[in-house]
C-alpha positions, 0 to 999 in steps of 0.5 A: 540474512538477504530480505527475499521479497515475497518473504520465503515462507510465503513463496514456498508453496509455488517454488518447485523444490530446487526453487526452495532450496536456492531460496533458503540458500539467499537468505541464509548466505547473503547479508542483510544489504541484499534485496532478492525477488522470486518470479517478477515480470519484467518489461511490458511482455510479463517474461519472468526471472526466477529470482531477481537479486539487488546489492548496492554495490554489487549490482542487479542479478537474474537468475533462471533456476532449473531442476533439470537432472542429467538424463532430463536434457537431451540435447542443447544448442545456444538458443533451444533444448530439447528435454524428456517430460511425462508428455514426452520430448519438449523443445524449450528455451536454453534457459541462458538465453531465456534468462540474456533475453529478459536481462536485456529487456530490463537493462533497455528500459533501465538506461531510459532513466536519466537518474541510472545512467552515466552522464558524461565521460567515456560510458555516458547513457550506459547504467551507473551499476554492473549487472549479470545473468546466470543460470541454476542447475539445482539437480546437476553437480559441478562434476557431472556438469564436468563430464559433458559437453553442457559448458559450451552453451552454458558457460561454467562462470555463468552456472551455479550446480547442485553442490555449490548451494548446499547449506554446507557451503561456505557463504563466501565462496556461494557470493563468490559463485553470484558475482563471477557472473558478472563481467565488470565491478564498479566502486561506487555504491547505489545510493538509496534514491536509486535503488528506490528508482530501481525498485520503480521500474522492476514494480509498478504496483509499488509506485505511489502516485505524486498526482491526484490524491485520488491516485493511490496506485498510478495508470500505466506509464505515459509516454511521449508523443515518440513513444518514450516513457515519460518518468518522473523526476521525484520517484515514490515507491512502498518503502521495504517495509511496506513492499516487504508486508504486502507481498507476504501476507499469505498465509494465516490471519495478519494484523497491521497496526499502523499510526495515521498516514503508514500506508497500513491502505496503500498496502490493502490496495497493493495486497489486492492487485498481488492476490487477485492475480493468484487466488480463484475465489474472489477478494472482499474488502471492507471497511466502516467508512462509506467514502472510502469504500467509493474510493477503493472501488474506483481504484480497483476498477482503474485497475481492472480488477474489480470482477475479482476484488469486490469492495464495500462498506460493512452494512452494504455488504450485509445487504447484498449477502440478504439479497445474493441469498434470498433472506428477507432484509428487516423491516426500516425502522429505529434499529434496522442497522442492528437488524440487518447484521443480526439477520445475517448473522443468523442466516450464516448459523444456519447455512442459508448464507455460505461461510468460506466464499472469500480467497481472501478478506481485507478490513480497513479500519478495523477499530471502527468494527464491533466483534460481532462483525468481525466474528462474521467476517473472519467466518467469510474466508476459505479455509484452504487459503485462510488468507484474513488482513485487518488493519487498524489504529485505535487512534482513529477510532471514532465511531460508536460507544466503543472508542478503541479495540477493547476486546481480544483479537483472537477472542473474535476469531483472528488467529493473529498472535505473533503475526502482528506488525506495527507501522509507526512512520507516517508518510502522508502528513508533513513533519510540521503537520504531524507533529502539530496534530500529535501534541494536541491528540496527546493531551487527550491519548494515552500512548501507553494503552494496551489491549490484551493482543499486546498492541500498544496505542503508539505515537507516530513517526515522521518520514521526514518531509517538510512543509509550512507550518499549521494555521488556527485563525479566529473570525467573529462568526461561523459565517466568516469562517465559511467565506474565508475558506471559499475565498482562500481555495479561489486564490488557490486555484487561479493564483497557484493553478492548485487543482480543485480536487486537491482541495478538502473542507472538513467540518462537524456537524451538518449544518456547518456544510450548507453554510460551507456549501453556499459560500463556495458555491457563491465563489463560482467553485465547483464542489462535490458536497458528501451531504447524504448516504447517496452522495458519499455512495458516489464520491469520487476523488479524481473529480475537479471539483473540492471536496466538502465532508464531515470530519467521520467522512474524511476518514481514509482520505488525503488532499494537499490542502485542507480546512478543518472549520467550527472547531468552536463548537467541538466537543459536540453537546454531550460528546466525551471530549477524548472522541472528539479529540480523536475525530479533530485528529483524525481530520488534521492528519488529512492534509499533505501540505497545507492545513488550515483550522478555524472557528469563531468560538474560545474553547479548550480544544482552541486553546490546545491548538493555539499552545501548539501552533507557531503563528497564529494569524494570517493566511494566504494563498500559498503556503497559508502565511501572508 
């Protein structure tokens, strides 16, 4: 069965009805090595082809489907036809050539990339797979097609008819059908890098930034000073799954349950990019973490989309539902939190505060939120679109008395069982990272919890990237710590020209970051310090400038180099040393190369970390060893 992307149930409600019964059909009769897309933009000039269909060996096909009956078509030539509608007769494009055209559009900016096309020979700069183009007429049949003068615009090899796609059909000849249209075969098979270039320049929502950690989805292409797309020699994109999950969410209340890492934000993003083109109410996100939300707000306004897709941290959403709605805030005080959702809790029993405002609502880091938040969250979605995403991984749960879902998903009003996906591969960390900070978690998690939604707390899984190993290094002081960081992110930047935004400084508690603070500024480095509520309020990670937060702060975030200091100190007075493992883990899977951790202190969480690590001294300047 061929993976349709946006997944067929999904796209039904926007297909006209021969659209969805082609739909079925390349599902049903092609194998699993298929990839089809419903109505994608190709090229800068957004023309669409109805269906877009990737086989490894076969090559890329694009399909035009028509419902067009016989009596519809008045006339035809090469370029235009003239059909019968309500309105009266309308000149349209010969859905051939509407199809040649967009074909073309595509295969020009495909022969752009140096990793698509042949090298030397006799086909040097021509693609290194076949491609083809057709049409679908869904309401004509092969005999009246037949009877008419229709095969002299629309050649009979390029035209699949209504009774070469029924269910009934037999799916080799159907194939059979797909690749008459094209006019050559080749022998050697894509490889996977390929189709993933491929599904690079078909997407750019896709893509995942190699830049800035701040770059969750790219700019437009650069170009050169001659106007040619610059592109990249190592291409990210959404792995299928990923891709797979964003754009068929749709309909219903989802759940991605995905380890540290899995893109469980990156699909958020793209999510939000994909409905905000579709839906007529605006989108809301949310999420616990104040700095995350700073970001996701930055990246939603890059890309333009911020007046449809708006984003918050919970507690400053209730406050602009109190102020949108005229409903007095509580007074400031010990539980002025508390109050604030209370309040608008109350406001929404009473209708003073309209349920249903949302096309669509997104939670990230959904195990940091209490029911009663999600029970008023679930009540903000319209009923019409019922569009709910919450996205959670208990091993990151490191707020509040509550430290994993403990309660029922549906028991809050999220309509999720059977609709739950879980994402174990981690994309963020290196192997070496990721396994290291896993072996410590584990002592303290249990991957065999489950809740009551059938979820297990599951153990991630590398995608295979490698790097140096993690470095514990012991100083005599808290002191020595702070200065060994600052001196080490200087080397960084002038011996490695190492960005200062790509460089992140994790620690416990408060007074570990005025320390922090004052050693880097000390060193001449310029720092972006999360000291307060205003501060992380104005985060922005493209800034050059490192990065200095708590490790609660940290959540959500990524940077190539990261220091996680006064691990001595850990668990904090009374703190449950489960929490605290998962805070530590919680900061350790922030890097994407290079981690660094210290203290100054012996203690068990030290212990686990040294039992772990391969070496313990020396760091350097480059991949932390010297």
């Amino acid at each position: 069965m061929a993976s349709l992307i946006p997944t067929l149930n999904s796209c039904l409600r926007r297909m006209q009805a021969g659209e969805k019964r082609f739909a079925r059909r390349l599902e049903s009769h092609l194998e699993d090595d298929y990839l089809c897309w419903y109505e994608l933009p190709v090229g800068n000039r957004q023309r669409y082809s109805d269906f877009i269909v990737l086989h490894p060996l076969r090559g890329l096909l694009l399909l035009e489907v028509k419902d067009w009956k016989l009596e519809t078509i008045r006339k035809m030539d090469r370029v235009t036809a003239t059909i019968v509608t309500s309105s009266g007769l309308k000149v349209v494009s010969n859905p051939l050539e509407q199809v040649r055209q967009c074909t073309y559009q595509l295969i020009n900016q495909l022969e752009k990339d140096p990793q698509l096309v042949v090298v030397e020979g006799r086909y040097q700069g021509q693609l290194v797979f076949p491609y083809g183009y057709g049409v679908v007429l869904t309401s004509i049949t092969r005999s009246q097609f037949e009877a008419t003068d229709l095969g002299e615009v629309l050649p009979p090899h390029q035209t699949i008819c209504k009774d070469e796609m029924l269910e009934s059909t037999d799916p080799e000849r159907f194939q059979e059908r797909l690749w008459n249209m094209f006019n050559v075969q080749f022998s050697r098979p894509l490889t996977l890098p390929q189709v993933d270039r491929i599904r690079w320049h078909l997407f750019p929502e896709v893509r995942i930034s190699t830049g800035d950690q701040g770059d969750l989805f790219p700019p437009e292409e650069e170009r050169a000073a001659d106007g040619e797309t610059l592109l990249p020699d190592i291409v990210k994109v959404m792995d299928m799954q990923q891709e797979l999950l964003a754009r068929s969410l749709g309909e219903g209340h989802r759940v991605i349950h995905g380890v540290a890492g899995s893109g469980k934000t990156l699909i958020l993003g793209y999510r939000c990019l994909y409905l905000a083109k579709l839906l007529h109410k605006p989108i809301l996100v949310l999420c616990y973490n104040i700095t995350l939300a700073a970001r996701l707000r930055e990246l939603m306004a890059e890309r333009g989309v911020n007046d449809r897709v708006h984003v918050y941290h919970f507690h400053d959403w209730c406050g602009e539902q109190l102020r949108s709605y005229h409903v007095d805030r509580p007074p400031m005080g010990e539980n002025y939190i508390g109050q604030l959702v209370e309040r608008v809790i109350g406001a929404v029993e009473k209708g003073t505060i309209p349920r249903g405002q949302y096309g669509a609502v997104m939670i990230d880091e959904g195990h940091d939120f209490e029911p009663e938040w999600l029970r008023l969250v679930v009540d903000m979605v319209d009923p019409e679109t019922d569009s709910l995403l919450l996205l959670y991984d208990d091993a990151q749960s490191i707020y509040g008395k509550r430290r994993t879902l403990d309660f029922t998903l549906s028991s809050v009003g999220v309509q999720a069982r059977g609709r739950t996906t879980v994402l174990k591969l981690n994309y963020r960390n290196t192997g070496e990272i990721l396994d290291f900070a896993f072996r410590f978690a584990s002592h303290y998690l249990s991957t065999s919890d489950r809740d009551d939604d059938h979820v297990p707390l599951i153990e991630p899984q590398s995608a295979g990237r490698h790097g140096p190993p993690p470095v514990v290094k012991l100083f005599a002081s808290y002191d020595e710590e702070a200065r060994y960081i600052a001196y080490l992110f200087r080397r960084l930047h002038q011996e490695r020209g190492t960005p200062w935004s790509e460089m992140c400084a994790i620690y416990r508690s408060h007074w570990m970051g005025k320390v922090l603070h004052q050693y880097l500024q000390d060193e001449g480095i310029p720092c972006q310090w999360l000291s307060d509520f205003r501060a992380k309020r104005a985060f922005s990670p493209s800034h050059d400038s490192v990065k200095l937060m708590t490790m609660h702060s940290s959540k959500g975030l990524e940077f190539p180099m990261v220091a996680v200091s006064g691990i001595g100190y850990m668990p904090v007075d009374e703190a449950e040393e489960k929490s605290e493992a998962k805070l530590l883990y919680v900061a350790m899977t922030r890097s994407t190369e290079n981690l660094l951790l210290t203290s100054h202190r012996e203690n068990a969480f030290l212990s686990r970390l040294r039992a772990g690590e391969p070496a313990m001294e020396s760091v350097d300047a480059g991949a932390l060893h010297a």
